[in-house]
Every structure is written in structure tokens, then in C-alpha cells.
C-alpha positions in Angstrom: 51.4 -104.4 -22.0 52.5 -100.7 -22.9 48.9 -100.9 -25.4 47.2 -101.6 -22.6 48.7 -99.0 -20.1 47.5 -96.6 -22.9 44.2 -97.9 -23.7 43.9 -97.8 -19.4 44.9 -94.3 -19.1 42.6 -92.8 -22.1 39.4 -94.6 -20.4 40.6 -92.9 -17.2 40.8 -89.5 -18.9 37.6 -90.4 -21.0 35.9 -91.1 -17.4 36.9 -87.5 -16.0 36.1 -85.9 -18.6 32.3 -87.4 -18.3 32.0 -87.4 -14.9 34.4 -84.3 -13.7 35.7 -85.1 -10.0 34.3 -81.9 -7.9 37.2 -79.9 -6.0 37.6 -80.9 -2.3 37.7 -76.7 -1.4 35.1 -75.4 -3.5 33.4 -77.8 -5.6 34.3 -77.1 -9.0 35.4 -79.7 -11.7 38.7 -80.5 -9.9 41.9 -82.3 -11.2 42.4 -86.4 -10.7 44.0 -85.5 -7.0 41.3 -83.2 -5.6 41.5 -79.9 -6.2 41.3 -77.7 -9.1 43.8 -75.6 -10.1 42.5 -72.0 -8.8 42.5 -73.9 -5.5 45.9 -75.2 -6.1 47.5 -72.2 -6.8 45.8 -70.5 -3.2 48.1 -73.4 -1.0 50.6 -71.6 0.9 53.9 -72.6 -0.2 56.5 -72.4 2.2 59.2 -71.0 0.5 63.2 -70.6 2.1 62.9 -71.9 5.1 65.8 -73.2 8.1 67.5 -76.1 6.8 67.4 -77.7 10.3 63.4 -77.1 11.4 62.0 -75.6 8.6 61.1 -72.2 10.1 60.9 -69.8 7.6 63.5 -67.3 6.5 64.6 -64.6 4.6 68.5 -65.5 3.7 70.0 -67.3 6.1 70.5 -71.2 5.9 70.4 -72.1 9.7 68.0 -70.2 12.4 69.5 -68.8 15.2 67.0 -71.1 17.3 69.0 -74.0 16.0 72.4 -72.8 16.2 72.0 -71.9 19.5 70.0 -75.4 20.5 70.4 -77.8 16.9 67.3 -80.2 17.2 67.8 -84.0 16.5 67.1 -83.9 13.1 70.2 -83.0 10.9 67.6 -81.3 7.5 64.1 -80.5 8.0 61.7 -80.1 4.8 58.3 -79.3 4.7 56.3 -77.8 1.5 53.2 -75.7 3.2 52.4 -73.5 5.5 50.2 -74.7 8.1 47.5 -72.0 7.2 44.2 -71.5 5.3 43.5 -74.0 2.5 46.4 -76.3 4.1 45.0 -76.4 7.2 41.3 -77.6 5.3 43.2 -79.8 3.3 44.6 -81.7 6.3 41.9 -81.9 8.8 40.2 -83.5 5.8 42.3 -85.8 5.3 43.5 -86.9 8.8 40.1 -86.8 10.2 37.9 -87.4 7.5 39.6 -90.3 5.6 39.8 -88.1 2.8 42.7 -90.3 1.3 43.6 -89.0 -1.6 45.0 -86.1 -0.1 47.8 -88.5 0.1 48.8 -88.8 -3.4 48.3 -85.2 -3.6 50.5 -83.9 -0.7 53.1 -87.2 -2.1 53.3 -85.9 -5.8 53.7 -82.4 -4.6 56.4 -83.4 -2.4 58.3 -85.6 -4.2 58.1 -82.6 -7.5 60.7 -81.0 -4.8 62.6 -83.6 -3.3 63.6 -85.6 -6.4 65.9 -82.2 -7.6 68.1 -83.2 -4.6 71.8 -84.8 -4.8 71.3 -87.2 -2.2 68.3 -88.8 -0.6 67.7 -91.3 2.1 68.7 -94.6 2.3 64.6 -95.3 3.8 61.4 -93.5 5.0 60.0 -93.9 7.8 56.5 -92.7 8.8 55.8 -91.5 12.5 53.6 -94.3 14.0 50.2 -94.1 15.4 49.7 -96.3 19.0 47.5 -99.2 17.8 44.6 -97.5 19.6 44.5 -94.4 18.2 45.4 -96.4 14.7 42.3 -98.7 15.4 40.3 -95.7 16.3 41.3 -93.6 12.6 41.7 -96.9 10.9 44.9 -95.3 8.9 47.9 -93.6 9.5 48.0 -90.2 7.8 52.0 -90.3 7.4 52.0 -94.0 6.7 49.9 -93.0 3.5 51.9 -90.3 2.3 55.3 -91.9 2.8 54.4 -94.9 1.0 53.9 -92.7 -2.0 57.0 -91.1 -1.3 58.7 -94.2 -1.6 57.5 -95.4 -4.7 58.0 -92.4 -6.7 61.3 -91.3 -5.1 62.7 -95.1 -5.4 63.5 -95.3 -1.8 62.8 -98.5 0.8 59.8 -98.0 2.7 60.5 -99.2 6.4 57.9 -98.9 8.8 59.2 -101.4 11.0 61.8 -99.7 12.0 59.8 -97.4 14.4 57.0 -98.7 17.0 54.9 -96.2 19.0 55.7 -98.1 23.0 53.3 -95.0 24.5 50.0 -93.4 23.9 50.5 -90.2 24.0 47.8 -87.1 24.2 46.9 -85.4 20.9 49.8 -82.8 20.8 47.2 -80.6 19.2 45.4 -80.7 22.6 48.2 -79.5 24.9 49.6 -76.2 26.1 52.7 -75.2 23.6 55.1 -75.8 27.0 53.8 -79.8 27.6 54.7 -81.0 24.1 57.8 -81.8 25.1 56.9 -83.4 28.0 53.8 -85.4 26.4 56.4 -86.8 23.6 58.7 -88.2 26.0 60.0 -92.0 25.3 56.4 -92.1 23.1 59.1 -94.4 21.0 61.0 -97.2 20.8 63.8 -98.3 17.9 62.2 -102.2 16.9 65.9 -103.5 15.3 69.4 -102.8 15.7 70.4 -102.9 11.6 69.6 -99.8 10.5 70.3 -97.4 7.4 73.0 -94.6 7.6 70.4 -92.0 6.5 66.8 -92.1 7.1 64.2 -89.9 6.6 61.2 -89.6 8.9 57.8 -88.9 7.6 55.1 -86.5 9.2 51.8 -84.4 8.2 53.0 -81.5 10.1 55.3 -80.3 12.0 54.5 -77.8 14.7 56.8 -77.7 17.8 59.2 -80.1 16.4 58.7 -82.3 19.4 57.1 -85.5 17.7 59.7 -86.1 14.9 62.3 -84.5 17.0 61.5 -87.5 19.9 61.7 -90.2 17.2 64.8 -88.8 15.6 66.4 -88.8 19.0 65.8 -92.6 18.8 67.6 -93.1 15.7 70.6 -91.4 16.8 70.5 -93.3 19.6 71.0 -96.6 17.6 73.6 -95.0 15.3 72.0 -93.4 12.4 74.2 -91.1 10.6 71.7 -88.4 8.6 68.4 -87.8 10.4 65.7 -85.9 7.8 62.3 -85.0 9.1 59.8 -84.4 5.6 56.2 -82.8 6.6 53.3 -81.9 4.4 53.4 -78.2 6.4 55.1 -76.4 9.3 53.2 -74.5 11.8 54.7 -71.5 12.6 52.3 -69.5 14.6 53.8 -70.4 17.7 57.1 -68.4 17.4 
């Protein structure tokens, strides 16, 4: 088996190197996720950011936007800005099934997440309404918390979350009607469910969408509420 794992991956290396995979930005031979590595190094990385929604800044570990109002969530993490070549980056692959985005934004993500102490006991991906899923034919998060799962060793637990409510497009609405629009959007499907749990998003922007299903969770008794995001929009504050 491990002579054939190796023969595998030296075909698959033989096969890029004959027919280079062109980068999803610019077009240039590209590495086996998408992008090359010029492109790479141009995504805007976060940096320190609020423990608690993930709004960057400069020393402190809490926001004062938090400790004034805490949000639902008890840890936010999110890797990107939501600028530039990240913003490209999603829109292709939320709106043009450009899936391999997903192990791209998953390796990425887990690089980080894996140096922590303590992860969650599951992940849990925000749901899409079956319309809107039937309409897109995949669910962005879905795809990048699966990968999550498998190379953080966690449970990957969809189940656990069912969208009861279609909702408009947040992306759609005034900054002020998020809220609002997200209102019971969700509903808890079991009563068993892990101490810590870690809910999975492409981006987070007002905070509204994860915040709403975390709000669930505690509901039902979970402990430690995460909310992981490819990027965090941040042009609204």
C-alpha cells in the first residue's frame, strides 16, 4: 500500500509538471490548489485580531465592541481579510463552483488552527435553505468544513444545524436589516449535543449569521461556541 501511495503521488507530480495547472488570479502555472505563489503571497492575511469577533486589532485581546455587548460566540477566527484577491477568490468559489478553493481556504486554515491547545469537540457548517442549496448545488462552508474535519481529526456534524427559514442574501440588505433578516433563520435538529462546537462560515461580515446559529447552541446547552471563517469583512466599522 505505502508503494503504491508513492508511485500515486509521483504520477500526480509527473502530471503537473506536464500539464502545469494555470493560476485562478492570473493565469500562470499555479500550484495543485489554484494559485501560484506570487498570488499567494498578495492574500490579505488578517493578522491579531479580537478573540471574540475577529475585528482586527493592534494589542488588545477583546474589542471594546464586545466587552461592552459580548456576541454569542465565545472565540471567533477567521484567516483573511475580506478584500482584493480574497474577495476574487470567494465569489469564485461560492458563485462559480470553483471548488477547489475549498481545499485551499481548508489547508490554509487548518496550518493555523492545529498549533492550538484545544479544539472542538465537532464542526458544524452554516446551512443553506434547500432552495437556495438546490439552486448553487453545494454549500460553500459545507465544503470547507469537511476538509477541516479531516485534517484537524474532528467529527464533522452537519446534522446538528437545519436552516427552518429562507432568508434574503445578507449581502443584499442594508447593514441595519441583518439582524433582523437572520432572525430564528435556524433551528437546533437534536438535543445530544457536544460541549464545544465550532461553526463553520466563508465570511463573516456583521456577525449576524453565525452569531444567530450560535445563539441556537447555547440555547440547547453548548458550553464553548467557536465561529471559523475563511475572511472577516471589516469595512462596515
Amino acid at each position: 500500500m505505502a508503494r503504491f501511495s508513492t508511485l500515486t503521488h509521483q504520477l500526480q507530480e509527473l502530471y503537473r509538471k506536464v500539464f502545469p495547472i494555470p493560476c485562478l488570479l492570473c493565469g500562470l502555472a499555479a500550484e495543485q490548489y489554484g494559485l501560484c505563489q506570487p498570488c499567494m503571497a498578495e492574500l490579505p492575511v488578517l493578522g491579531h485580531a479580537c478573540k471574540r469577533c475577529a475585528l482586527p486589532l493592534q494589542n488588545a485581546q477583546i474589542c471594546g465592541r464586545c466587552l461592552n455587548a459580548p456576541p454569542n460566540q465565545d472565540y471567533s477566527f477567521s484567516l483573511y481579510r475580506y478584500e482584493g484577491t480574497i474577495r476574487r477568490c470567494i465569489t469564485a468559489f461560492k458563485y462559480h463552483k470553483q471548488l477547489q478553493f475549498s481545499r485551499l481556504f481548508g489547508q490554509q486554515m487548518a496550518h493555523v488552527l492545529s498549533a492550538r491547545p484545544e479544539l472542538p469537540d465537532c464542526l458544524v457548517p452554516i446551512p443553506l435553505h434547500p432552495r437556495r442549496l438546490r439552486h448553487r448545488g453545494f454549500n460553500q462552508s459545507a465544503e470547507v468544513a469537511k476538509y477541516l474535519a479531516s485534517a484537524l481529526n474532528i467529527a464533522y456534524r452537519p446534522e446538528l444545524l437545519k436552516r427552518v427559514r429562507l432568508t434574503q442574501s445578507q449581502s443584499e440588505l442594508p447593514f441595519k436589516q441583518r439582524k433582523k433578516n437572520m432572525r430564528n433563520a435556524f433551528a437546533c435538529r437534536t438535543k445530544q449535543l457536544p460541549k464545544h462546537v465550532a461553526i463553520i462560515d466563508d465570511v463573516m461580515t456583521s456577525g449576524y449569521t453565525a452569531g444567530e446559529a450560535a445563539k441556537i447552541f447555547k440555547r440547547q446547552g453548548v458550553e464553548v461556541i467557536e465561529v471559523w471563517t475563511i475572511a472577516r469583512a471589516i469595512s462596515h466599522y
